[in-house]
N, C-alpha and C positions, 0 to 999 in steps of 0.2 A: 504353389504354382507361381512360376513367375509372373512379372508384370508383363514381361513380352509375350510371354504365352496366353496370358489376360485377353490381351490386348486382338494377337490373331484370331482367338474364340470368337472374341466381340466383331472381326470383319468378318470373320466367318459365316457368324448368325446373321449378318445384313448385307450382306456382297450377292446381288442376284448369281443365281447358281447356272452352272455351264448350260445346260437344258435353257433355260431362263432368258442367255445375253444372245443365245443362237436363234432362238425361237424372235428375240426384238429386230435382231439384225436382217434376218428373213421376212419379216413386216415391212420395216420402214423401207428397204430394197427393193420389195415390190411395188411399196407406195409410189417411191422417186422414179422409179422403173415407168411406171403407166402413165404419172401426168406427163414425163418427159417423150412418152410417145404417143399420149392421144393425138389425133390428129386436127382434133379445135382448140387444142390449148397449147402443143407442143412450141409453136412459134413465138409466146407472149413469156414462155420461161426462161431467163438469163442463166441461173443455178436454182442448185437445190442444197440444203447443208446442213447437219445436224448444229443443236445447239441445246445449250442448258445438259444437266447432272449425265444424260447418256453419254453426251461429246466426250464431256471432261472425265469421264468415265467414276464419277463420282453417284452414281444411281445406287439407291438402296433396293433391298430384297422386293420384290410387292407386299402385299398385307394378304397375310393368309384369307381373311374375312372377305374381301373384294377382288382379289387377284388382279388390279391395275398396275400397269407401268406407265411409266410418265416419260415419253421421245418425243422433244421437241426439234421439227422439221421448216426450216426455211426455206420458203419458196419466193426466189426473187423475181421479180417479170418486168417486163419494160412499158408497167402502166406511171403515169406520173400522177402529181399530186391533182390534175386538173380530172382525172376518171374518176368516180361516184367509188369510194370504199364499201359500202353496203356492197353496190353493182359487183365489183372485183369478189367481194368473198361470196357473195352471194353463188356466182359463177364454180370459183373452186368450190364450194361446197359440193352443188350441182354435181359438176362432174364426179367429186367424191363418192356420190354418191351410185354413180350409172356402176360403179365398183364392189363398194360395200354397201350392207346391207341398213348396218347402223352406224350414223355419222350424226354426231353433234356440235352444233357452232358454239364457240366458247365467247362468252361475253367480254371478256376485261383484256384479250391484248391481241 
């Protein structure tokens, strides 16, 4: 076997599969879709943008064991540095939640 043949095996086996990028793109769309139109949050949102491994379209398969994907979604608002950060995600969280069912605050960024 070649090496290039190698090689597309190997993105084969980790390239999330068509079912896979549809099913993320249907997530995160609704996501941007509902804070962009609630109507107590709608005004405080600038943009909304993907970022990190889904943007650059560098995302691997999920892990059969856990089936998580990782879409990292930027939400810009016109709070400044002088509004309570807790206050602000505290808020998005909230509202995340009047949505889905299960929502976890991530510690580290």
């Amino acid at each position: 076997m070649s090496k290039e043949k190698d090689f597309e095996n190997f993105l084969h086996n980790i390239e999330p599969s068509k079912t896979t990028k549809e099913y993320i793109s249907s997530i995160q769309n609704n996501l941007r879709e509902f804070l962009e139109s609630k109507e107590d949050y709608k005004e405080k949102i600038k943009e909304t943008f993907l970022s990190g491994s889904y943007a650059k379209h560098t995302c691997i398969r999920p892990s059969k064991y856990d089936g998580k994907t990782d879409v990292d979604i930027i939400v810009v608002t016109n709070y400044t540095e002088d509004d309570d950060s807790k206050e602000v995600l505290d808020e998005l969280y909230n509202i995340c939640k009047d949505k889905y069912s299960k929502v976890t605050k991530q510690s580290r960024s």
